[in-house]
C-alpha positions in Angstrom: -15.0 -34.7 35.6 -15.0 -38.7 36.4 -18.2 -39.2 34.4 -17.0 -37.1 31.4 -14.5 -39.9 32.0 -16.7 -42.6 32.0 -16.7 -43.6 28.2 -12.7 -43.8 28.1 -12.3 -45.8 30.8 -12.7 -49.4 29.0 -9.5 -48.9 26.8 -6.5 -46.8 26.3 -6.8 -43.4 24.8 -5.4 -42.5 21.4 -3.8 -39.4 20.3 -7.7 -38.3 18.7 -9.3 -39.4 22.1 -7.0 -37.0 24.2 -7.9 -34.3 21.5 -11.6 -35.0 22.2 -11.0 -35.5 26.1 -9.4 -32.2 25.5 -12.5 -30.2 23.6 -14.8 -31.5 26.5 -12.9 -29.4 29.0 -12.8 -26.5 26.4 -9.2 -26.4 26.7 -7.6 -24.4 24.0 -4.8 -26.3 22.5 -1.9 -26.3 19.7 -1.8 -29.5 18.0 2.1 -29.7 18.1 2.1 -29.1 21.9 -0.6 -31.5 22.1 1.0 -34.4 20.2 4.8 -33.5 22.1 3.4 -33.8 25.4 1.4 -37.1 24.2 4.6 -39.0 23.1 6.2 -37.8 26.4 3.4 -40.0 28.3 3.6 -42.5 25.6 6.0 -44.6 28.0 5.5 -48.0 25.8 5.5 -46.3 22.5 2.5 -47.6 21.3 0.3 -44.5 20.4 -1.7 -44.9 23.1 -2.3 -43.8 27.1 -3.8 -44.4 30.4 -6.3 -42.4 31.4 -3.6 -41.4 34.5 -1.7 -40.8 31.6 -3.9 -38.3 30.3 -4.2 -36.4 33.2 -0.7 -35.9 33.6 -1.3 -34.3 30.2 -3.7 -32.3 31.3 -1.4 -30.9 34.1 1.2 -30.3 32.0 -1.0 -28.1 29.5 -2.7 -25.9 32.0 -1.8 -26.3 35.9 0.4 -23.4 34.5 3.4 -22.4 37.5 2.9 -18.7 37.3 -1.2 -19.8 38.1 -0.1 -22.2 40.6 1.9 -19.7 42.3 -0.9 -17.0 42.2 -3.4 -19.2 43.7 -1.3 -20.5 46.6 -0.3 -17.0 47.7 -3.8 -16.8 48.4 -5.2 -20.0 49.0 -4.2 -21.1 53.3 -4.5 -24.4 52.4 -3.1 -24.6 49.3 -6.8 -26.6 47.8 -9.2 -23.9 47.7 -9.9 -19.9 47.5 -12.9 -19.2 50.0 -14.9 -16.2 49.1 -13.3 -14.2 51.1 -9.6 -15.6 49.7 -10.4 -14.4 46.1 -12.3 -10.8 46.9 -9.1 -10.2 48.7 -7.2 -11.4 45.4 -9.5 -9.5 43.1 -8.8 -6.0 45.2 -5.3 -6.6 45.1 -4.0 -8.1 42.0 -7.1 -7.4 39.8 -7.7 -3.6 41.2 -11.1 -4.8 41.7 -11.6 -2.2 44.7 -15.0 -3.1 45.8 -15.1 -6.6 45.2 -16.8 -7.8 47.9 -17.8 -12.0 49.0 -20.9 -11.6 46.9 -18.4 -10.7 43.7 -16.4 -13.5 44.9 -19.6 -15.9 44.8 -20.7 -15.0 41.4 -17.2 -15.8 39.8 -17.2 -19.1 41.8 -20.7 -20.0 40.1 -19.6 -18.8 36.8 -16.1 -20.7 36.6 -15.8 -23.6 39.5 -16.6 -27.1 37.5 -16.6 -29.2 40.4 -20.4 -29.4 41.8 -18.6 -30.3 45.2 -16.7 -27.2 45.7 -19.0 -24.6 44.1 -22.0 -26.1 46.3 -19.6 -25.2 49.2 -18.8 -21.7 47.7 -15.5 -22.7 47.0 -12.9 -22.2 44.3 -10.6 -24.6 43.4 -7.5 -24.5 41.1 -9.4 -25.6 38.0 -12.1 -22.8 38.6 -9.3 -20.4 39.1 -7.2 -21.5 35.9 -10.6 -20.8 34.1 -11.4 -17.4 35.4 -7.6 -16.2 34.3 -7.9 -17.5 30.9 -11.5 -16.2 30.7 -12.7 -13.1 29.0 -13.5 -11.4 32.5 -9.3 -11.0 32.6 -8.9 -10.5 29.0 -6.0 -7.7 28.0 -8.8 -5.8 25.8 -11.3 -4.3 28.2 -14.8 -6.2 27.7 -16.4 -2.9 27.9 -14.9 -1.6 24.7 -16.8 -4.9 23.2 -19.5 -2.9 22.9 -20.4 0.5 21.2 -20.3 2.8 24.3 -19.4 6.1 23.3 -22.0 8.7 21.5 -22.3 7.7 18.1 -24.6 10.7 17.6 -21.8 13.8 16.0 -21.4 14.0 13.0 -19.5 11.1 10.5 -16.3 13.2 9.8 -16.0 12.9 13.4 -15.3 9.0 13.4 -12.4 7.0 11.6 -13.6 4.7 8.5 -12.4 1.1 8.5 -11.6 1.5 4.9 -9.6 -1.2 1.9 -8.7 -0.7 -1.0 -8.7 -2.9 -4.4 -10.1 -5.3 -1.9 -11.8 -7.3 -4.2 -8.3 -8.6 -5.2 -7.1 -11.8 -3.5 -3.5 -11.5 -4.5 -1.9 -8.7 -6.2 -2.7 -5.5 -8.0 -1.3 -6.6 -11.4 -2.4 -10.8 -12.4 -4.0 -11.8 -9.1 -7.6 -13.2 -9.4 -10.8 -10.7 -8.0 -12.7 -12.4 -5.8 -16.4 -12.0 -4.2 -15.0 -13.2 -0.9 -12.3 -11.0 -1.0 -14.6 -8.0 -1.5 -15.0 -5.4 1.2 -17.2 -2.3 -0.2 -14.5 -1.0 -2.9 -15.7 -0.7 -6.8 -13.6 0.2 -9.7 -16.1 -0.5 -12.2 -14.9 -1.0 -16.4 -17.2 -1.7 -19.2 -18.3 -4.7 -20.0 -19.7 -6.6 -22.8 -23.1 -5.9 -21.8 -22.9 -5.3 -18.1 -20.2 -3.3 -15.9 -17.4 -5.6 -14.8 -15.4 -5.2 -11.7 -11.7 -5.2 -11.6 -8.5 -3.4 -11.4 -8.3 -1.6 -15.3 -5.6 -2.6 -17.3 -4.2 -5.5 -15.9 -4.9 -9.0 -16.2 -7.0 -9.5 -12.8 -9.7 -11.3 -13.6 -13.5 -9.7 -14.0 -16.7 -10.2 -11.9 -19.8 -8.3 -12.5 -21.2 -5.2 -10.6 -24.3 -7.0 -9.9 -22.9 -9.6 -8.4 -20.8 -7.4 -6.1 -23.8 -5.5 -5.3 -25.9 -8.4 -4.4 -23.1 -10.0 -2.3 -22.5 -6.6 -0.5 -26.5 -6.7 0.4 -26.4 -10.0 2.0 -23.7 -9.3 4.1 -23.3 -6.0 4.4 -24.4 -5.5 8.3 -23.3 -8.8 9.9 -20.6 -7.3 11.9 -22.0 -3.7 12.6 -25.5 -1.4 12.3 -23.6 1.3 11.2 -23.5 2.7 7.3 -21.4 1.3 4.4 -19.5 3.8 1.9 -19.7 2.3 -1.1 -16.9 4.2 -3.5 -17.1 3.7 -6.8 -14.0 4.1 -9.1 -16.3 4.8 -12.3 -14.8 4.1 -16.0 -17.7 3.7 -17.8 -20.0 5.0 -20.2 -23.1 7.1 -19.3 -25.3 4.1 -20.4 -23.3 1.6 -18.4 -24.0 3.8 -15.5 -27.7 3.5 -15.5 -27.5 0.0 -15.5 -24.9 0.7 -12.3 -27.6 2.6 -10.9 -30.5 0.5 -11.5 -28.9 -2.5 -9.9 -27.7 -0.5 -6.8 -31.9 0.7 -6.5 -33.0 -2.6 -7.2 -31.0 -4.6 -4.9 -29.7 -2.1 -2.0 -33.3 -1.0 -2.1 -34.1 0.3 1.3 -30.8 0.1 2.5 -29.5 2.3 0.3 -29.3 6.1 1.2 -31.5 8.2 -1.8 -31.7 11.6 0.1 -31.2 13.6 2.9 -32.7 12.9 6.4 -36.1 14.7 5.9 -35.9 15.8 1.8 -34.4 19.0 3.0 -31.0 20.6 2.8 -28.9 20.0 6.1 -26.2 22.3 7.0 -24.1 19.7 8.5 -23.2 15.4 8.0 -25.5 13.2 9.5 -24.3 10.9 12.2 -23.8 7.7 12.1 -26.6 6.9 14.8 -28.7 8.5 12.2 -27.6 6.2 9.2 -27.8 3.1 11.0 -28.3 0.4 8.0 -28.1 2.8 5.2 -25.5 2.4 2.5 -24.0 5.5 1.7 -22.6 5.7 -2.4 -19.2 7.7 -3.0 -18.8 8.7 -5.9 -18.4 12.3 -8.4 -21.7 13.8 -8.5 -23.2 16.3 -11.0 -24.0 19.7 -9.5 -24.7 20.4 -5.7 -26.8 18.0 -3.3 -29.5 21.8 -2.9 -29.9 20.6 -7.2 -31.0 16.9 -6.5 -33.2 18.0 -3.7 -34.8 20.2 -6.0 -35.6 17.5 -8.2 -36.1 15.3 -6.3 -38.8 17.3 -4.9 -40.8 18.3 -7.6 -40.0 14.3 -9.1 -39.1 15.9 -12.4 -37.4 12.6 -14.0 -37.0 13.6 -17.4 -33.6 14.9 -16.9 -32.3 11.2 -15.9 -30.2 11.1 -19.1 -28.5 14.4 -18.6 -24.6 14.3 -18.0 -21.9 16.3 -17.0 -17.9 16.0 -18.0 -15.7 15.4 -15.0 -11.8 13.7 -15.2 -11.5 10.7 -14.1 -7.5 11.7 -13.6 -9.0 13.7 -10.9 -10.2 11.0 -8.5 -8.0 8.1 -7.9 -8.7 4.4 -6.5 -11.4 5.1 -4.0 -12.0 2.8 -0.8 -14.9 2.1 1.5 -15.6 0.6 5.5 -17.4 0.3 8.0 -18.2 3.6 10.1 -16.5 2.2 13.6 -14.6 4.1 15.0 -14.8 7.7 17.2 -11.7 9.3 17.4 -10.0 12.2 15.9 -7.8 15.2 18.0 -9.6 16.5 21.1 -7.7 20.2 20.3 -6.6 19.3 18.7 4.4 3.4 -11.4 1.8 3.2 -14.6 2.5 2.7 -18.2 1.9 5.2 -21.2 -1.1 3.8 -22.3 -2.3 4.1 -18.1 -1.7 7.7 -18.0 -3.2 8.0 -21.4 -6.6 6.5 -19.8 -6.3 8.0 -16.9 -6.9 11.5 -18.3 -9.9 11.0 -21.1 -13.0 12.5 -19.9 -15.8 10.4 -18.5 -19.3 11.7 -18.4 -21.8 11.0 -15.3 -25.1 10.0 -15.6 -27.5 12.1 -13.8 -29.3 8.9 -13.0 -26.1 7.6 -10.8 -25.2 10.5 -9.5 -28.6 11.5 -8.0 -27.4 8.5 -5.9 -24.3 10.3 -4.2 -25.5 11.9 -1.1 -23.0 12.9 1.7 -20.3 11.3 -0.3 -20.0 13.5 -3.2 -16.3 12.9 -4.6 -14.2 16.2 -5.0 -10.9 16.8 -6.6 -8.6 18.1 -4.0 -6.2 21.4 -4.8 -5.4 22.8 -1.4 -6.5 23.3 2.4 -7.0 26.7 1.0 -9.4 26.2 -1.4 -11.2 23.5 0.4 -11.9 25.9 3.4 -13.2 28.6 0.3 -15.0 26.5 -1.8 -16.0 22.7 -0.6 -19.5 21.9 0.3 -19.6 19.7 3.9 -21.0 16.8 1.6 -18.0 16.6 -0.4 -14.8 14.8 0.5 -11.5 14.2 -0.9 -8.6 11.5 -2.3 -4.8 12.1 -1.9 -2.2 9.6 -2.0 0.1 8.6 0.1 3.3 10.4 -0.8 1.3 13.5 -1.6 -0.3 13.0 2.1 3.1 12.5 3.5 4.5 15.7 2.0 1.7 17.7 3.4 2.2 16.2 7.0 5.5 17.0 6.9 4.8 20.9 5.6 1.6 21.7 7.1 0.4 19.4 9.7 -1.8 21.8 11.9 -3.5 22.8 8.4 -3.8 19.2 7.3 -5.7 18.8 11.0 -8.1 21.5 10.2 -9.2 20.0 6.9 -10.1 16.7 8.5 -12.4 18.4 11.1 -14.4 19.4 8.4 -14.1 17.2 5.6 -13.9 13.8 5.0 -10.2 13.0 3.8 -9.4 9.5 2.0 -5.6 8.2 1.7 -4.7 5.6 -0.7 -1.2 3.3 -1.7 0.6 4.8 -4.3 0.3 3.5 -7.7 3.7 1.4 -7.7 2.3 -0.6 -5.0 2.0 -3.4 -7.5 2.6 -5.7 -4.9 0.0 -5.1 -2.7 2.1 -3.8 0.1 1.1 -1.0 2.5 2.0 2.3 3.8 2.1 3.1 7.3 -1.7 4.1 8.2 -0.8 5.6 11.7 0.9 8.9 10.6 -2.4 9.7 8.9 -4.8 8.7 11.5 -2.2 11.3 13.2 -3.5 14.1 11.2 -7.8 13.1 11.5 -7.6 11.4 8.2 -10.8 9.7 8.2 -10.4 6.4 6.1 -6.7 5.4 5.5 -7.6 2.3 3.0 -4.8 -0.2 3.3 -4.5 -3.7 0.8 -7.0 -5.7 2.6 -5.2 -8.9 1.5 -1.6 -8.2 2.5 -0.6 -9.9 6.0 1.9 -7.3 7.7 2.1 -4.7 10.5 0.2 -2.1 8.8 -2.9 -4.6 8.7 -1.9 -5.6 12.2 -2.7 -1.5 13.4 -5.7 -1.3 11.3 -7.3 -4.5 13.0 -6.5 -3.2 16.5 -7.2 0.4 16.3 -10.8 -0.8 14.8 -11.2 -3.6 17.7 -12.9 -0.2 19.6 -14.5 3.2 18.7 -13.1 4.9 21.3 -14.1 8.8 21.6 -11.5 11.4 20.7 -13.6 14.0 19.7 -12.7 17.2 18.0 -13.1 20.9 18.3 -13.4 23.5 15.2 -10.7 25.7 16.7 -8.0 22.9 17.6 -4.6 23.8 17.5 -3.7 19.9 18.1 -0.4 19.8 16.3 1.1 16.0 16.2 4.7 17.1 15.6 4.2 19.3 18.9 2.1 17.3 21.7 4.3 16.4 24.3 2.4 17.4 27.3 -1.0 18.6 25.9 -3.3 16.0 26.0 -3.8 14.2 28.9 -0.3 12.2 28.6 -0.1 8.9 30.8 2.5 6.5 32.2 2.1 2.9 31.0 3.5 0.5 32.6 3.7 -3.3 31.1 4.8 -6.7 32.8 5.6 -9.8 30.1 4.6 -12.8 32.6 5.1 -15.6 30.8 3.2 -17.4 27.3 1.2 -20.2 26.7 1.9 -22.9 23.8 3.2 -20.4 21.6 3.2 -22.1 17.5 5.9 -23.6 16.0 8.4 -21.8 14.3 7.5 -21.9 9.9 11.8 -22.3 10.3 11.6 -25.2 12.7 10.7 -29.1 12.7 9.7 -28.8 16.3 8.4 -26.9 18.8 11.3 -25.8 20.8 11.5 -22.3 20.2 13.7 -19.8 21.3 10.6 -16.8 21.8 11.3 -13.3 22.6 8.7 -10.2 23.3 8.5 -7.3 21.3 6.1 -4.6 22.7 5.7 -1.4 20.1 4.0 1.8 20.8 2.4 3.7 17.6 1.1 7.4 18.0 2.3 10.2 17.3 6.0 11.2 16.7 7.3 11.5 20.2 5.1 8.0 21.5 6.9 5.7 19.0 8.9 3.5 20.8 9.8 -0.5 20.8 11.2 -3.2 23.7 12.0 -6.2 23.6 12.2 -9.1 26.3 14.9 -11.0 27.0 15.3 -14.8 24.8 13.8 -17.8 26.2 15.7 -20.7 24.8 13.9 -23.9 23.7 10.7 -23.4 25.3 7.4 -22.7 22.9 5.0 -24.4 25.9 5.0 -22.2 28.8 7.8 -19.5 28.5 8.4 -17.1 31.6 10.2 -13.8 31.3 8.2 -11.8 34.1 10.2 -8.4 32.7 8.3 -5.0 33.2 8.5 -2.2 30.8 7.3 1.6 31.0 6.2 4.2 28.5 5.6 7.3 28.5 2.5 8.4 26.1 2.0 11.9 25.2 -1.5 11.4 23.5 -3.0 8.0 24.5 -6.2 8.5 22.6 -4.3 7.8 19.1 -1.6 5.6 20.8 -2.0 1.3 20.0 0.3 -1.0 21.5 1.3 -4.3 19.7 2.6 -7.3 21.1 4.7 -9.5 18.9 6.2 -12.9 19.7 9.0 -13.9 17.3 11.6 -16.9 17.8 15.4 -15.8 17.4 16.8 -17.4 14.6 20.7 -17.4 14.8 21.4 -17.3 11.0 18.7 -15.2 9.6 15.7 -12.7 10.7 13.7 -13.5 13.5 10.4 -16.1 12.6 7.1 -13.8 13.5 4.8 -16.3 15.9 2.1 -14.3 16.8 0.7 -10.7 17.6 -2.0 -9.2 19.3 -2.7 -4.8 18.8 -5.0 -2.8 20.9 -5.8 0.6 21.4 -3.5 2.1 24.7 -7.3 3.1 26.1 -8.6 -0.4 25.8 -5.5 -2.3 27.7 -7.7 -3.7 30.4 -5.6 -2.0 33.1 -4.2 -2.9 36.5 -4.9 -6.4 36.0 -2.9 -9.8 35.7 -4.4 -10.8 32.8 -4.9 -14.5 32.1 -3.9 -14.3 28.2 -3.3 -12.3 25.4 -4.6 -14.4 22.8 -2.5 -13.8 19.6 -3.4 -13.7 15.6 -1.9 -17.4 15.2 -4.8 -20.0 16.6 -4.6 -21.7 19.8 -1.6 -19.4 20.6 -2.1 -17.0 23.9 0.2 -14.9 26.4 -0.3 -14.2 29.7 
């Protein structure tokens, strides 16, 4: 520490120089905290401190009391945690049960920034404060970081991080379309001489298909091996199509998913092990997937031009995502000239859809004639309020499709706004990719990003009777039990000048019907910094394997709504359990709970 020192010691220290003294201890900070507790030193009033000054800073940002407290109660001599001292603190506050000295000495290595100390295998307070702040006693287990589940059934078997109209940046109606903003959904118009992106009839603005496609390929696997949907939403003409096609061969090229696994006809989805890298197109496709084999077998290509009539009234906006997550039940308004659009016919070119795979678009018409008629490579598009109704009349059916097919929910049409239906009610029922507005802030977004932080394994049998309206007791139901400690330089309120908030918890459960339920901590007045509420809540979850938690920190307004501050979701099988967790870090930066 004194020679990090060394280089401030010739002059007082500036607001910018703490911030920099600050980033050299990798403390995580708010600038508003940062600058109050700054002034506070700031005894003379001249913008500047001594470096005593700054330590008292220092203190005040992360020699936290709850931390102090913790390590005393197991420190003798209130300095340092001997091995011994912190194995006994890891079995009983951490549920470490074998921790052992040797455990003890590797976190002392791994944390303890004072050579002195960790030479003597010694933790001090500073090595403790970073160990509770670290990842090691992060709320989301560090196991679910990783994919550890088998990825290796079937892709019906797995949700679909899946958007919609996410190439728009604002709204659905005069919002601009954006590269950037693109996540693997095409609705695809004709263009003067190339097919143009955007959401028809309205006055979003227009990017080209090739450019999508080329911006897809460069990024397309960054965050995950496993296969891309691409959907395409297709308006245009047959010869517009084989230009859609030729850019998707020509720049997907290997990447992109041309046949079955081994040229022959499978009787069931491939999994998503087997598709690592691929790029898988959804879109309607002409004839059966035994037809294109066929041809593609005997490489008979003079039939490229051929096309077949299809509605495009019968497949609405389509969406697309990332294959991440395992987990389904264990048993378990337009204008006239819109509609008039809508319902022309529009021919497929052979040539694109010898391209559609295991994603071959089908209209749906009812669980009963899916189970008589669909193929295992087709899937299908309902909307919301059409989804809804069918939860609500024939859930256990609804269930039963999902096992077998691939089932895609999307916002209704008068969703011009960009808002977003509730996604959880249909993850509910196995719906495999509930596409949400990608660019709309909001709770809805808040579920998707946490239930797709982990792929956790909630596999499905052929014969479930898993009912959501009727699963109190069935499936392996747990207790959870939840203590608010305290939180850490919580942002300033939009509604406030300063930084003296008045924060309160709110901690939701969403599941099924009978686990939806919502607490809320008591108000701390005035404090943002280091708020302590140390209030313990406990739940009762009927079927944790679909249940997330959210935690949202708002400050109480007395006039109008409560200001949202920050919120963190996770899946109720990836809270890091029986452990004090050293924070909770929340979607606002440099904002954390413990």
């Amino acid at each position: 520490m004194d020679m990090i020192f060394d280089e401030f010691r010739d002059g007082k220290i500036n607001i910018d120089k703490t911030l920099k003294l600050l980033n050299k201890f990798e403390v995580s900070y708010d600038y508003v905290h940062v600058k109050k507790v700054f002034k506070k030193n700031d005894r003379q009033k001249a913008g500047v401190i001594t470096m005593e000054d700054f330590r008292a800073v220092y203190r005040t940002l992360m020699h936290r009391p709850e931390f102090s407290e913790l390590f005393s109660s197991y420190a003798p001599n209130k300095k340092v945690l001997s091995p011994a001292n912190l194995a006994d603190f890891l079995r009983k506050e951490q549920f470490e049960l074998n921790a052992d000295e040797r455990r003890a000495v590797s976190l002392i290595n791994k944390y303890e920034p004072i050579d002195e100390a960790r030479s003597k295998k010694e933790m001090t307070f500073e090595g403790f404060i970073r160990y509770m702040l670290s990842e090691e006693c992060s709320v989301f287990k560090q196991e679910h970081r990783t994919t550890y589940q088998d990825m290796s059934h079937p892709i019906c078997d797995y949700f679909i991080n899946s958007s919609h109209n996410t190439y728009l940046i604002q709204d659905q109606l005069i919002g601009p379309s954006h590269l950037w903003g693109y996540a693997k959904y095409v609705h695809i118009f004709e263009g003067g001489g190339e097919p143009v992106v955007y959401h028809g009839h309205t006055l979003t603005s227009k990017i080209t298909f090739q450019n999508v496609i080329n911006v897809i390929n460069k990024h397309a696997f960054e965050a995950s091996d496993y296969p891309i949907v691409l959907s395409l939403e297709n308006h245009c003409s047959p010869t517009q199509q084989e230009k859609m096609a030729a850019h998707l061969l020509d720049i997907l090229s290997d990447t992109l998913c041309t046949s079955t696994l081994d040229d022959t006809m499978p009787s069931k989805l491939p999994s998503p092990e087997q598709l690592k890298f691929k790029i898988l197109i959804k879109n309607k496709k002409v004839g059966t997937l035994e037809e294109t084999l066929q041809r593609r077998g005997d490489r008979c290509r003079g039939q490229t031009g051929e096309t077949e009539e299809t509605s495009a009234s019968e497949e609405e906006d389509d969406a697309t995502g990332h294959l991440l997550k395992k987990a389904l039940p264990k048993k378990l308004v337009p204008s006239k000239k819109d509609k008039k659009d809508k319902g022309h016919k529009v021919k497929v070119a052979m040539l694109l859809s010898e391209l559609v795979v295991f994603m071959a678009s089908r209209k749906f018409i009812s669980f009963e004639d899916s189970r008589e008629k669909q193929k295992f490579y087709q899937n299908n598009s309902i909307g919301e309020v059409k989804g809804q109704k069918l939860i609500k009349k024939k859930a256990p059916d609804f269930v039963a499709h999902t096992v077998r097919f691939i089932t895609r929910i999307y916002p209704k049409g008068t969703r011009t706004d960009s808002s977003n239906y509730d996604p959880q009610e249909f993850w509910n029922v196995g719906c495999q990719m509930v596409a949400l507005n990608f660019q709309t802030p909001g709770v809805q977004m808040d579920l998707l990003n946490g239930k797709f932080l982990d792929n956790a394994e909630f596999l499905r049998k052929r014969d479930t009777a898993y009912n959501p309206f009727d699963a109190a007791g069935k499936y392996n139901p747990i207790t959870l039990t939840i203590k608010i400690i305290s939180g850490y330089q919580l942002p300033p309120s939009n509604l406030s000048k300063s930084n003296k908030a008045d924060p309160l918890v709110k901690i939701e459960i969403h599941g099924v019907p009978v686990d939806v339920a919502k607490y809320q901590t008591s108000v701390i007045k005035n404090n943002a910094l280091n708020p302590q509420w140390n209030e313990t809540f406990t739940f009762n979850v009927q079927v944790p394997d679909l249940a997330l938690v959210r935690f949202v920190v708002e400050d109480q307004m007395a006039i109008t709504a409560n200001d949202f501050l920050g919120q963190f979701t996770l899946p109720v099988l990836s809270l890091n359990k029986d452990i004090t967790c050293g924070s909770l870090q929340a979607t606002v930066p440099s904002s954390a709970w413990k």
